[in-house]
Each structure stands twice: as structure tokens, then as C-alpha cells.
PQR file of N, CA, C, O and H, with PARSE charges and radii, in Angstrom:
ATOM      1  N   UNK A   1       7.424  11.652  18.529 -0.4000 1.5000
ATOM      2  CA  UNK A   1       6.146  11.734  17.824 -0.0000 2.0000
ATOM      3  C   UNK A   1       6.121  13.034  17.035  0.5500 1.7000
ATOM      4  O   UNK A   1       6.683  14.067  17.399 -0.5500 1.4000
ATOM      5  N   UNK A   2       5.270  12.850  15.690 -0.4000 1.5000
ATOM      6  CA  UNK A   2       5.491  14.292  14.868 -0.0000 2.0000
ATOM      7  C   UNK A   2       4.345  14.915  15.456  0.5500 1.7000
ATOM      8  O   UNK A   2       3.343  14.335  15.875 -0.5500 1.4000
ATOM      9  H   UNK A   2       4.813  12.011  15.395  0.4000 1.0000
ATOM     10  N   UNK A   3       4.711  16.865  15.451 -0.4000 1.5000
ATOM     11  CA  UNK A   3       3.815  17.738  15.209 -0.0000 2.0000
ATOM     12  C   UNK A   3       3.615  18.163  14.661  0.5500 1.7000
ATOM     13  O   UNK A   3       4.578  18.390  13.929 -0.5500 1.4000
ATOM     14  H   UNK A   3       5.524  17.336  15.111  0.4000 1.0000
ATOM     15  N   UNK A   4       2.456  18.764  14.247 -0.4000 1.5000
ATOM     16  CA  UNK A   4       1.639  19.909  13.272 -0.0000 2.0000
ATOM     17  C   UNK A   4       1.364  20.968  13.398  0.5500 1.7000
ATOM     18  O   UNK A   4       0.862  21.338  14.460 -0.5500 1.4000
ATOM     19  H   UNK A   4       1.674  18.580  14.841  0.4000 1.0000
ATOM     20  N   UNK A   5       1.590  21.839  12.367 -0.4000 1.5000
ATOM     21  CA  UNK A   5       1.019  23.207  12.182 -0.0000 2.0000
ATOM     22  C   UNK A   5       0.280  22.801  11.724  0.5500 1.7000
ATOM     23  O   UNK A   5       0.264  21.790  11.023 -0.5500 1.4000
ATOM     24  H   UNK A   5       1.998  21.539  11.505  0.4000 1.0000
ATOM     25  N   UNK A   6      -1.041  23.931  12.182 -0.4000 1.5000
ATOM     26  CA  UNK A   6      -2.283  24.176  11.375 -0.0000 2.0000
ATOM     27  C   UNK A   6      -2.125  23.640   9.693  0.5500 1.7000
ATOM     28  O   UNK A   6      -1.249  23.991   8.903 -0.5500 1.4000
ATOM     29  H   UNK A   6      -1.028  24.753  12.751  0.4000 1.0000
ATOM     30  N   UNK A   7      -3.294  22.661   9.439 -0.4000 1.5000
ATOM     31  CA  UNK A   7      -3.016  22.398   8.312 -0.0000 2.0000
ATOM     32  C   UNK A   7      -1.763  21.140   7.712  0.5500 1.7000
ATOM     33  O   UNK A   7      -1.923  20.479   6.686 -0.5500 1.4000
ATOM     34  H   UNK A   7      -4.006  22.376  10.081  0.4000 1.0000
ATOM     35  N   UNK A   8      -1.295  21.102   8.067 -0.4000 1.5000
ATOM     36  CA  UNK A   8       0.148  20.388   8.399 -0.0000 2.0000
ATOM     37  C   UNK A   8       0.106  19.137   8.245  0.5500 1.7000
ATOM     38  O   UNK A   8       0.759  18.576   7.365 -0.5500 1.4000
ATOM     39  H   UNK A   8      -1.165  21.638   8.901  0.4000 1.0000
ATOM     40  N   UNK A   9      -0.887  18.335   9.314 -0.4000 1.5000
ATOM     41  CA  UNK A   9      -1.046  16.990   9.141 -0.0000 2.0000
ATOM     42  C   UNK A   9      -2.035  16.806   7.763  0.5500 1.7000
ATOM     43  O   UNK A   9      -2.751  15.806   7.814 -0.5500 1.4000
ATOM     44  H   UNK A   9      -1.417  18.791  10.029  0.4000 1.0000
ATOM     45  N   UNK A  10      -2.091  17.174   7.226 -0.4000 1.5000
ATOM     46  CA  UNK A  10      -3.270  17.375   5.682 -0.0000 2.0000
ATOM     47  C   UNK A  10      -1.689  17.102   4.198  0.5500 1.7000
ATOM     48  O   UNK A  10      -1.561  16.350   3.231 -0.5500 1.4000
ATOM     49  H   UNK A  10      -1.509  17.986   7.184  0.4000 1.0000
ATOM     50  N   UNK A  11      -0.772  18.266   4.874 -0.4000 1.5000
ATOM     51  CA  UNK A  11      -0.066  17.843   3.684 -0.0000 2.0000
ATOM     52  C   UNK A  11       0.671  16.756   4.473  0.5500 1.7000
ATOM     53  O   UNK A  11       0.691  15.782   3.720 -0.5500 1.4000
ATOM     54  H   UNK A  11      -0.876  18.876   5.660  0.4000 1.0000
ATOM     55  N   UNK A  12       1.100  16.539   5.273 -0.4000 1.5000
ATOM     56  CA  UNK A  12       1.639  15.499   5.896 -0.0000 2.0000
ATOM     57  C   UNK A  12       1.243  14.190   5.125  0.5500 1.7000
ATOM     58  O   UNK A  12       2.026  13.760   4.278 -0.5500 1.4000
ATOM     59  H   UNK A  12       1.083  17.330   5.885  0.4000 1.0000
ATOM     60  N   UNK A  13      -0.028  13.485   5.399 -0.4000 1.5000
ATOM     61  CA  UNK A  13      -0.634  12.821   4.515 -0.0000 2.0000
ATOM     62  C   UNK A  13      -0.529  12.194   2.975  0.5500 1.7000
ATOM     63  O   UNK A  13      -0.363  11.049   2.556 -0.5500 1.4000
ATOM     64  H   UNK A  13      -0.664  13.834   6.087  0.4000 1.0000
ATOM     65  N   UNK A  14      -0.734  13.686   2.234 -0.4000 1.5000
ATOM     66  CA  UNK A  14      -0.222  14.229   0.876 -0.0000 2.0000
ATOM     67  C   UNK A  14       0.848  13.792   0.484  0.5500 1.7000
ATOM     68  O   UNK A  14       1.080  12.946  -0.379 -0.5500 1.4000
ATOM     69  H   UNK A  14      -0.869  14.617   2.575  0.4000 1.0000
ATOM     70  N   UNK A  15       1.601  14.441   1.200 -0.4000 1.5000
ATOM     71  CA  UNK A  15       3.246  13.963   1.122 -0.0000 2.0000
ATOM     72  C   UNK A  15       3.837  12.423   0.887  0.5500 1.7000
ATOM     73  O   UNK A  15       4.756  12.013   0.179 -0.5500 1.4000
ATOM     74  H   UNK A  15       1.412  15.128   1.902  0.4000 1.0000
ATOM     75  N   UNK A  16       2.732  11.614   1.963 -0.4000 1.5000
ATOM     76  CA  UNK A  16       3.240  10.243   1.996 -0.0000 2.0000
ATOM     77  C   UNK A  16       2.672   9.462   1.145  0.5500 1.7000
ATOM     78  O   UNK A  16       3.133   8.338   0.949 -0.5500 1.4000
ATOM     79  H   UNK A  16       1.985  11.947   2.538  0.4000 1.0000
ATOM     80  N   UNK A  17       1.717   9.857   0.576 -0.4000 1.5000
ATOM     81  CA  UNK A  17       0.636   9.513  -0.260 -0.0000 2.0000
ATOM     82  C   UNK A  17       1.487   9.197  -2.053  0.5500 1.7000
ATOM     83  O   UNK A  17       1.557   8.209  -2.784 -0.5500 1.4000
ATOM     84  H   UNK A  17       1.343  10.770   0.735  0.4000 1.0000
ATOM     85  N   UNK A  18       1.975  10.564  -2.139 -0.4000 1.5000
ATOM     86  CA  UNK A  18       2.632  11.149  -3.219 -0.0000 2.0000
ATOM     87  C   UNK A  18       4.281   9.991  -2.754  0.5500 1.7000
ATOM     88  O   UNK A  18       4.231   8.849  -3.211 -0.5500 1.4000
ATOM     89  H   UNK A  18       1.918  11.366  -1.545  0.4000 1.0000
ATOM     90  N   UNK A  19       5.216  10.267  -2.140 -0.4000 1.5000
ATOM     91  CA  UNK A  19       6.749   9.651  -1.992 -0.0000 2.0000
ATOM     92  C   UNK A  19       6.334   8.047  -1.435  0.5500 1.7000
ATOM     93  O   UNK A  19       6.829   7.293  -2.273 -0.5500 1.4000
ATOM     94  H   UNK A  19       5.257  11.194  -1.769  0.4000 1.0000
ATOM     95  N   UNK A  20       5.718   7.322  -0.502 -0.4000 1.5000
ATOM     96  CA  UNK A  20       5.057   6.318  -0.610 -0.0000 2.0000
ATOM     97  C   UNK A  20       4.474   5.647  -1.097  0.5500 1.7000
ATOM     98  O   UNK A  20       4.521   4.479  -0.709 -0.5500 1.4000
ATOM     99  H   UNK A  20       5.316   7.934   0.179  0.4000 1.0000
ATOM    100  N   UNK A  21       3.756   5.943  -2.018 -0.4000 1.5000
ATOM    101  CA  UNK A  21       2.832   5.248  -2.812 -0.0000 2.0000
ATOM    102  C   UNK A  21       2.722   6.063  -4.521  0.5500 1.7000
ATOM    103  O   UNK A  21       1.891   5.673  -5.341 -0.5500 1.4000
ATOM    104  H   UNK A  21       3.718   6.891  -2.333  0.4000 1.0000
ATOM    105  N   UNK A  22       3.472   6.939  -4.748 -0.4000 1.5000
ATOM    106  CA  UNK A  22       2.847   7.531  -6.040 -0.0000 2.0000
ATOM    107  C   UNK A  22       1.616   8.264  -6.203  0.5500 1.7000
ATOM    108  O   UNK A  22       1.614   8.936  -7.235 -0.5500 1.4000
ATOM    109  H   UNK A  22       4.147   7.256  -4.082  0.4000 1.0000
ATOM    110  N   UNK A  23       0.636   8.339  -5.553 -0.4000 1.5000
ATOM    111  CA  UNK A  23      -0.416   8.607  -5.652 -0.0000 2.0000
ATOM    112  C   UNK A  23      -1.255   8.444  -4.321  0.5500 1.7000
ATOM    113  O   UNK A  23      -0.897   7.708  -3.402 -0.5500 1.4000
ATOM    114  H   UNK A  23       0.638   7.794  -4.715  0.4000 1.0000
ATOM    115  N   UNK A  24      -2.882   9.519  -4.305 -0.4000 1.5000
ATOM    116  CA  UNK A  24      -3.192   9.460  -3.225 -0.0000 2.0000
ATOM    117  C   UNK A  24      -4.085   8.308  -3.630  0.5500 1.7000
ATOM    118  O   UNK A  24      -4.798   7.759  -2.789 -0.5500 1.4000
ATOM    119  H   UNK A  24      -3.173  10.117  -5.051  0.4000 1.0000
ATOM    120  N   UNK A  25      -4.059   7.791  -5.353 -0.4000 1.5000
ATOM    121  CA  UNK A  25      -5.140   6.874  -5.124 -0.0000 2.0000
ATOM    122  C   UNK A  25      -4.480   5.834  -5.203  0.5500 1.7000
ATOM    123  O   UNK A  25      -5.333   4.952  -5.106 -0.5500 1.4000
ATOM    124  H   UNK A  25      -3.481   8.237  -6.036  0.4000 1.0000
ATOM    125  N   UNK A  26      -3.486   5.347  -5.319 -0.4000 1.5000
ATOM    126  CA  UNK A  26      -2.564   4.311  -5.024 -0.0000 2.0000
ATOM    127  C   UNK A  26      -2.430   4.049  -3.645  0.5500 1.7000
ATOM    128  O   UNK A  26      -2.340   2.893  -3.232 -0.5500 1.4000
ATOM    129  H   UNK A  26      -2.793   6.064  -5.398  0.4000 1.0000
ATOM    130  N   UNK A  27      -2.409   5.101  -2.845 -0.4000 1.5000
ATOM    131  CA  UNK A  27      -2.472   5.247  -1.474 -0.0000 2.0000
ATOM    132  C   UNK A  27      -4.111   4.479  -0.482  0.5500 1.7000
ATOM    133  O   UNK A  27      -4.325   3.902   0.585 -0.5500 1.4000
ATOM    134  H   UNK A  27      -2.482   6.041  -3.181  0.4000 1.0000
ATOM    135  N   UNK A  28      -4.655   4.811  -1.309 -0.4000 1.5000
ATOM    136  CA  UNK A  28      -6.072   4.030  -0.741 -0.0000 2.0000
ATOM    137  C   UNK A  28      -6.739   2.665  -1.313  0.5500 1.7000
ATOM    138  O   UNK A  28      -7.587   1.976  -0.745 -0.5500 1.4000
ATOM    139  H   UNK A  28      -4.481   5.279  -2.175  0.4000 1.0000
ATOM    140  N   UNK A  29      -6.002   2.398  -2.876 -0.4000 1.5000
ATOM    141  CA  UNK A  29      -6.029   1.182  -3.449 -0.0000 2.0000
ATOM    142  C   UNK A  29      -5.293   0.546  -2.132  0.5500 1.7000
ATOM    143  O   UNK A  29      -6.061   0.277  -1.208 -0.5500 1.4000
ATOM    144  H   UNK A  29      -5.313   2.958  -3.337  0.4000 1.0000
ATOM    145  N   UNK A  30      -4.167   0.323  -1.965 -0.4000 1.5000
ATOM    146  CA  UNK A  30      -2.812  -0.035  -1.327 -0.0000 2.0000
ATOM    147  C   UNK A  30      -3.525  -0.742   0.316  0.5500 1.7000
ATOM    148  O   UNK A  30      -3.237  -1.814   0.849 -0.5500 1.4000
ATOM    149  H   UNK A  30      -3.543   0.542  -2.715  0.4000 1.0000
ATOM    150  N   UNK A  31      -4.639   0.465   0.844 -0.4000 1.5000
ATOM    151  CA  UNK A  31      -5.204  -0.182   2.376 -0.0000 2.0000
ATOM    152  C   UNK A  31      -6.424  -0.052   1.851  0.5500 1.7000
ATOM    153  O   UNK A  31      -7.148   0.741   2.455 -0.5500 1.4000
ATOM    154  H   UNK A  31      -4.873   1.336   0.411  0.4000 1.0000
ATOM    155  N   UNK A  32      -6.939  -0.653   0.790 -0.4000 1.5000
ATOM    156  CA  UNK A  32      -8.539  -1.070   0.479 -0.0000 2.0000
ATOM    157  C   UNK A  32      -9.067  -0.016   1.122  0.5500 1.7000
ATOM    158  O   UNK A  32      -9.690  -0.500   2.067 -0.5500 1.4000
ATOM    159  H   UNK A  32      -6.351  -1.296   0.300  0.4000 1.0000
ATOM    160  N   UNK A  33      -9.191   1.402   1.146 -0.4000 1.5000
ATOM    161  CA  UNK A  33     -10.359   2.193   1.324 -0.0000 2.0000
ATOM    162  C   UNK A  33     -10.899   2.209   0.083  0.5500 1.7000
ATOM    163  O   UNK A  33     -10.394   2.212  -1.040 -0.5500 1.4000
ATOM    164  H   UNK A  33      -8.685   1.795   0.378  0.4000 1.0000
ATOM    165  N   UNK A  34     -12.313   2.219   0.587 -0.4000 1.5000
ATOM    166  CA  UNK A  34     -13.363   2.005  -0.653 -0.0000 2.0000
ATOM    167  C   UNK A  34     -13.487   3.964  -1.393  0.5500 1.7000
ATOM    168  O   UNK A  34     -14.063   4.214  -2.452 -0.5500 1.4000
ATOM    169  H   UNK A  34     -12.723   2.216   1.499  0.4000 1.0000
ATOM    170  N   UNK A  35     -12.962   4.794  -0.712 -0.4000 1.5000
ATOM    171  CA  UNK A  35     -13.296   6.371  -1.502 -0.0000 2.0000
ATOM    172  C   UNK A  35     -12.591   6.646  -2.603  0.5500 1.7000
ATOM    173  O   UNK A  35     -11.370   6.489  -2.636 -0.5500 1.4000
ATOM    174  H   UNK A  35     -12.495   4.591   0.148  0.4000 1.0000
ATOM    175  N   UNK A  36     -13.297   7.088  -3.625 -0.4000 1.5000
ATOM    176  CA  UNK A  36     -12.079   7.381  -4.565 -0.0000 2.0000
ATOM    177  C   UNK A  36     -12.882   8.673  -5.342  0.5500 1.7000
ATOM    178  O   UNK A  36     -14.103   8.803  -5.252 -0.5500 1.4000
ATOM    179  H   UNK A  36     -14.288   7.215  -3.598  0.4000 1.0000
ATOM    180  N   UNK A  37     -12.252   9.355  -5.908 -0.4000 1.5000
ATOM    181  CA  UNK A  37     -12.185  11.070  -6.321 -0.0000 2.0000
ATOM    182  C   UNK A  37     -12.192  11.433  -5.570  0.5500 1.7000
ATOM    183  O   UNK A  37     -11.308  11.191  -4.748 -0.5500 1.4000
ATOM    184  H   UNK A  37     -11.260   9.249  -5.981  0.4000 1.0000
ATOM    185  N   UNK A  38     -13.552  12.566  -5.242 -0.4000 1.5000
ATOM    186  CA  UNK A  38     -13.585  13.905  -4.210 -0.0000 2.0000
ATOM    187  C   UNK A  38     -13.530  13.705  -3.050  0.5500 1.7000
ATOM    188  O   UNK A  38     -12.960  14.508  -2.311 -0.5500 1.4000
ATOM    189  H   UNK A  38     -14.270  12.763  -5.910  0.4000 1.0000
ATOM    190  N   UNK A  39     -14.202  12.399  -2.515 -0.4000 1.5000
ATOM    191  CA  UNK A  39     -14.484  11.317  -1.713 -0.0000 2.0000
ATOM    192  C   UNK A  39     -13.310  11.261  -0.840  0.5500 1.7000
ATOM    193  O   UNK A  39     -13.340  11.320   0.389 -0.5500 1.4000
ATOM    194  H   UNK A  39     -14.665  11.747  -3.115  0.4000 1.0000
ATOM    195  N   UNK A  40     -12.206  11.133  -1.629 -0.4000 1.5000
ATOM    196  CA  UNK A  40     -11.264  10.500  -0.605 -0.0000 2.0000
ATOM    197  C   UNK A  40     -10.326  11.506   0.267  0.5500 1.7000
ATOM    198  O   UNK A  40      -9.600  11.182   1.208 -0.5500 1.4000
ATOM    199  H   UNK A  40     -12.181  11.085  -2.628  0.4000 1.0000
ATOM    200  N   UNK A  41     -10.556  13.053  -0.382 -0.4000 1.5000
ATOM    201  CA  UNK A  41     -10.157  14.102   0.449 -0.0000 2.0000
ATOM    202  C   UNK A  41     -10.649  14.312   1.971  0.5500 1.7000
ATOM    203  O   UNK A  41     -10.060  14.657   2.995 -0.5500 1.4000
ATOM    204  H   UNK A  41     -11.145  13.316  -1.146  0.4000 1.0000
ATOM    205  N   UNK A  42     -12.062  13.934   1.663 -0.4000 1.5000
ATOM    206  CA  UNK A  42     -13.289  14.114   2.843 -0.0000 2.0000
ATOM    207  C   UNK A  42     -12.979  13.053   3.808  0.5500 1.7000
ATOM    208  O   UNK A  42     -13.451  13.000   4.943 -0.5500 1.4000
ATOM    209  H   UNK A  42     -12.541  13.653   0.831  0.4000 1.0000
ATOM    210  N   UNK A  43     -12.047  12.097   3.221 -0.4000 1.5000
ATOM    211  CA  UNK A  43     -12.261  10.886   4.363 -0.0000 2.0000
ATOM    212  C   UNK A  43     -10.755   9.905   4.869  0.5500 1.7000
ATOM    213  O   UNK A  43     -10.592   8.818   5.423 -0.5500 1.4000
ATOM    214  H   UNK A  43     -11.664  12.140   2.299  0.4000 1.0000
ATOM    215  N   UNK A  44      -9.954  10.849   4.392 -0.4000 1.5000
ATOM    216  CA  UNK A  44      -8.293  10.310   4.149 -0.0000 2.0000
ATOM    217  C   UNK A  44      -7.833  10.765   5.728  0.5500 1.7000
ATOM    218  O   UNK A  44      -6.958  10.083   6.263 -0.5500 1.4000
ATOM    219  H   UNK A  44     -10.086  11.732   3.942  0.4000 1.0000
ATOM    220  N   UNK A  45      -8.310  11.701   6.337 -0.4000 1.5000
ATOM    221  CA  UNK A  45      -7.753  11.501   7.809 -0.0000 2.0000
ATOM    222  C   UNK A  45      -8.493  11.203   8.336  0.5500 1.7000
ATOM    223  O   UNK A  45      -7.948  11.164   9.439 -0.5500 1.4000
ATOM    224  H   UNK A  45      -9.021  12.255   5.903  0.4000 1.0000
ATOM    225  N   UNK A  46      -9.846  10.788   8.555 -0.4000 1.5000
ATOM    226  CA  UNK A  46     -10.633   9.643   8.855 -0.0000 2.0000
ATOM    227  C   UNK A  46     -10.041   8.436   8.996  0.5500 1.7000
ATOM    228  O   UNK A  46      -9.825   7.904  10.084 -0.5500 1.4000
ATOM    229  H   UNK A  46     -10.289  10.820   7.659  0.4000 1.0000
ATOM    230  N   UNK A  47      -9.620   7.733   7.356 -0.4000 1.5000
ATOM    231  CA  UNK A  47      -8.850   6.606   7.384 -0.0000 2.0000
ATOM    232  C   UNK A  47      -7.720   6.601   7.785  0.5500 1.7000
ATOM    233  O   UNK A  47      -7.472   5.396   7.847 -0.5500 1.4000
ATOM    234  H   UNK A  47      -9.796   8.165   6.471  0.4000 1.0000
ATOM    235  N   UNK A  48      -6.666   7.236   8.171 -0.4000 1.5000
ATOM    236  CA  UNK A  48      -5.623   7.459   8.628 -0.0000 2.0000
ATOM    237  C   UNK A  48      -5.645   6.841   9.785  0.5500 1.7000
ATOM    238  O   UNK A  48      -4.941   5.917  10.192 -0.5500 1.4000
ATOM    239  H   UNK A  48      -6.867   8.214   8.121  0.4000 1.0000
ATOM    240  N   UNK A  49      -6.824   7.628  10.473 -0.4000 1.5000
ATOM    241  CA  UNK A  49      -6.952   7.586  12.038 -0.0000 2.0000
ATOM    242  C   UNK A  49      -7.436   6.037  12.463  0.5500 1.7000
ATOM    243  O   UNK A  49      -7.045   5.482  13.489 -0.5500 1.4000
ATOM    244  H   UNK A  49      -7.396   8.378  10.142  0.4000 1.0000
ATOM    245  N   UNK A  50      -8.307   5.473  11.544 -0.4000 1.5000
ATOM    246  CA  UNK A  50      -9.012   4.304  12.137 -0.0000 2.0000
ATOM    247  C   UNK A  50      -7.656   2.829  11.752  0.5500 1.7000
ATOM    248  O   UNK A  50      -7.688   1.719  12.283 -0.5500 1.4000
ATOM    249  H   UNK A  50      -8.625   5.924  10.711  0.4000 1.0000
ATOM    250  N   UNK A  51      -6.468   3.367  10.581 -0.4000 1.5000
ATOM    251  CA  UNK A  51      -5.508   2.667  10.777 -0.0000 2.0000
ATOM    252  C   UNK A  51      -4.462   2.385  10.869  0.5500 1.7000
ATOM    253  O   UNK A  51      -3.849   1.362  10.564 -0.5500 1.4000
ATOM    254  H   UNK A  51      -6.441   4.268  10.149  0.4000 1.0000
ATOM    255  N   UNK A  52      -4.111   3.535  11.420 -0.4000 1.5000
ATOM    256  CA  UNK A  52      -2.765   3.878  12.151 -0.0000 2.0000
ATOM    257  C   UNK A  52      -3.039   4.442  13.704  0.5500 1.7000
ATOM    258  O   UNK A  52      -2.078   4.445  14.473 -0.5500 1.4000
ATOM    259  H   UNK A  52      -4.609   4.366  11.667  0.4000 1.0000
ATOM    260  N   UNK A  53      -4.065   4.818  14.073 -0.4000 1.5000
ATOM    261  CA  UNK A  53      -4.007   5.474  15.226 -0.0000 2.0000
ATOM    262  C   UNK A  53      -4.562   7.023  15.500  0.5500 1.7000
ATOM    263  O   UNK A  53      -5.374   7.570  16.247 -0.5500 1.4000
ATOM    264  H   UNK A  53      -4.846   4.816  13.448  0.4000 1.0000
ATOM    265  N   UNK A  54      -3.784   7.337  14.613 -0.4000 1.5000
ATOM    266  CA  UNK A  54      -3.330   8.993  14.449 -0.0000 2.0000
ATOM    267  C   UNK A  54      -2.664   9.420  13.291  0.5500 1.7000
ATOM    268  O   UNK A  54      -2.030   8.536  12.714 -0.5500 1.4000
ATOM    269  H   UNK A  54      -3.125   6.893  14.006  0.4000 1.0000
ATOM    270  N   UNK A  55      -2.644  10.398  12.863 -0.4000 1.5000
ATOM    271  CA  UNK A  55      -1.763  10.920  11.893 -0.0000 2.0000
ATOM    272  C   UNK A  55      -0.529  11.154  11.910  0.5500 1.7000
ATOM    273  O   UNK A  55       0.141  11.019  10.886 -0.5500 1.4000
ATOM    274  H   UNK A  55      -3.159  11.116  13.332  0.4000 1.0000
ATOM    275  N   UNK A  56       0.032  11.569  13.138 -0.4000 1.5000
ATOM    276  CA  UNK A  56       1.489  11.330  13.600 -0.0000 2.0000
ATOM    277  C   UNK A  56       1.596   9.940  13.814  0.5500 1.7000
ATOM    278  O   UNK A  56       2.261   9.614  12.831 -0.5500 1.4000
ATOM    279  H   UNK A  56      -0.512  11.679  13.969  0.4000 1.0000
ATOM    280  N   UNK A  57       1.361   8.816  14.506 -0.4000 1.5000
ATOM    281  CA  UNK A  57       1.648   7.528  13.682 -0.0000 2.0000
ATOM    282  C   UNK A  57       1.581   7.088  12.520  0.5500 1.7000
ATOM    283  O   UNK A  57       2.347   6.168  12.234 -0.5500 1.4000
ATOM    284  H   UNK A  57       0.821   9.081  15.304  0.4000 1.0000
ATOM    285  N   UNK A  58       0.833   7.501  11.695 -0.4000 1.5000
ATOM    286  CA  UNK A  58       1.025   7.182  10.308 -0.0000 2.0000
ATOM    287  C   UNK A  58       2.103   7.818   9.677  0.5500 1.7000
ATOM    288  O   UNK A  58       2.853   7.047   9.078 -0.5500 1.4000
ATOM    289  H   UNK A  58       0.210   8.248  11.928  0.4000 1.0000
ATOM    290  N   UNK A  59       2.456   9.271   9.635 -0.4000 1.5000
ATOM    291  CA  UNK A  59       3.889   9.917   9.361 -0.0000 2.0000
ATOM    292  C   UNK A  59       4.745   8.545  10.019  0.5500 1.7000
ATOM    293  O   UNK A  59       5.095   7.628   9.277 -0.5500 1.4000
ATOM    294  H   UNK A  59       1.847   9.898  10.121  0.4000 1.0000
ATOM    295  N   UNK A  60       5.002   8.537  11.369 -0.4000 1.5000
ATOM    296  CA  UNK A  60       5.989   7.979  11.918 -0.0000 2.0000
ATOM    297  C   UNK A  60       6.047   6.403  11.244  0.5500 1.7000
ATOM    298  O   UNK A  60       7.167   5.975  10.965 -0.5500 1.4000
ATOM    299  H   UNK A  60       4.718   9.282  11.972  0.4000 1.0000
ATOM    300  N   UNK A  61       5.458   5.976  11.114 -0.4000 1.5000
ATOM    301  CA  UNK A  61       5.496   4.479  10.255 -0.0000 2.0000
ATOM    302  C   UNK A  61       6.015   4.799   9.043  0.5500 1.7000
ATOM    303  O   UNK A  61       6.988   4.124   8.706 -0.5500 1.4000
ATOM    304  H   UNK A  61       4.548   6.325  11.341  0.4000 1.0000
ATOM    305  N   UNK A  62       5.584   5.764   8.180 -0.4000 1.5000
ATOM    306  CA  UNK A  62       6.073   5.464   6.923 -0.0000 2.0000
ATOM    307  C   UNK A  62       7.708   6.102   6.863  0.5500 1.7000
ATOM    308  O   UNK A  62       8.568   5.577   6.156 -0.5500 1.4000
ATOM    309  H   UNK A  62       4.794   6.313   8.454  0.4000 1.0000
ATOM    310  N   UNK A  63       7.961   7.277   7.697 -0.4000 1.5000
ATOM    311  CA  UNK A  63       9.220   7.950   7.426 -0.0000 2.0000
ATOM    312  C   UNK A  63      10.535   7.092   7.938  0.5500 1.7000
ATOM    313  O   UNK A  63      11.714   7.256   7.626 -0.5500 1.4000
ATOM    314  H   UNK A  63       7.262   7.703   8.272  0.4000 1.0000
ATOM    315  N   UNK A  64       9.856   5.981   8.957 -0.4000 1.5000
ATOM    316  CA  UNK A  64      10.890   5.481   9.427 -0.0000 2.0000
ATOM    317  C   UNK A  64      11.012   4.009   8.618  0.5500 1.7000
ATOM    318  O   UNK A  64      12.091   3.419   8.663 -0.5500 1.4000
ATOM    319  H   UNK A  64       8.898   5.847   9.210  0.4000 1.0000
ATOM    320  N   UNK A  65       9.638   3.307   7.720 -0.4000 1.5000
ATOM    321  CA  UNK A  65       9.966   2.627   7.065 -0.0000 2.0000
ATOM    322  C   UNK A  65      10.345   2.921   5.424  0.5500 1.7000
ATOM    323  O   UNK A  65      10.121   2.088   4.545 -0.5500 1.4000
ATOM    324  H   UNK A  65       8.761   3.786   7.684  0.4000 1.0000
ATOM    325  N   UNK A  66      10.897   4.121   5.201 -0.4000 1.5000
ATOM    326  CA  UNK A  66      11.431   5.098   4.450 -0.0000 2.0000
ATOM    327  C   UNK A  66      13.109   5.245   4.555  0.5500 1.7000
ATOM    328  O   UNK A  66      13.765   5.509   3.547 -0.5500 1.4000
ATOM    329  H   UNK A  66      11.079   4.797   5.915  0.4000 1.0000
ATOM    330  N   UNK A  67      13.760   5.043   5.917 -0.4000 1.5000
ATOM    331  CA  UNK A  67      14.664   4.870   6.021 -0.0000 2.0000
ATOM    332  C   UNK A  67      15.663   4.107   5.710  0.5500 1.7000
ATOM    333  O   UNK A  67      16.782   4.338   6.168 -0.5500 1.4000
ATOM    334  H   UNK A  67      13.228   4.828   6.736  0.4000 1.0000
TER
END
């Protein structure tokens, strides 16, 4: 399971958002979250959490379906 530094799971996110999907708003088009601009900063590990689990499951899903 991944860990975080302070801050960490934020670019974590970012990261997968950006090499996964192109974009963080491609990233929330992609699992129908309804936030989009400022919105979706405030609520992207929110959504993370309600569909993946956690944020280290969500890393772990995408890096290994990355492989």
C-alpha cells in the first residue's frame, strides 16, 4: 500500500490525473463527478475516497493498471 508525506497524497492525485487521464478535468469527466473549476480542488479527495476507498487505493489501481 502507498504512503504519504505531508501533502503527498494531493500531488499523488495530480499526478494521476495529469499521466492517466490528461487532465484533472478529464479526470472527473472520466468518473462523472459533477465539480468542475475551483470546485473540483475542494472535492477531488473527497471523490477519491468515496471511489476507490482511499487515496492509496486509488494510486495503487492506477499505477498498477499503468503497468
Amino acid at each position: 500500500m502507498t504512503k504519504f508525506s505531508p501533502g503527498g497524497d494531493a500531488q499523488a492525485i495530480w499526478r494521476i490525473a495529469t499521466d492517466h487521464y490528461g487532465s484533472a478535468l478529464a479526470m472527473f469527466e472520466a468518473h462523472k463527478w459533477p465539480e468542475r473549476g475551483a470546485d473540483m480542488m475542494r472535492k477531488v479527495q473527497s471523490r477519491v475516497k468515496e471511489s476507490y476507498g482511499s487515496v492509496a487505493a486509488f494510486v495503487d489501481h492506477h499505477d498498477k493498471a499503468g503497468k
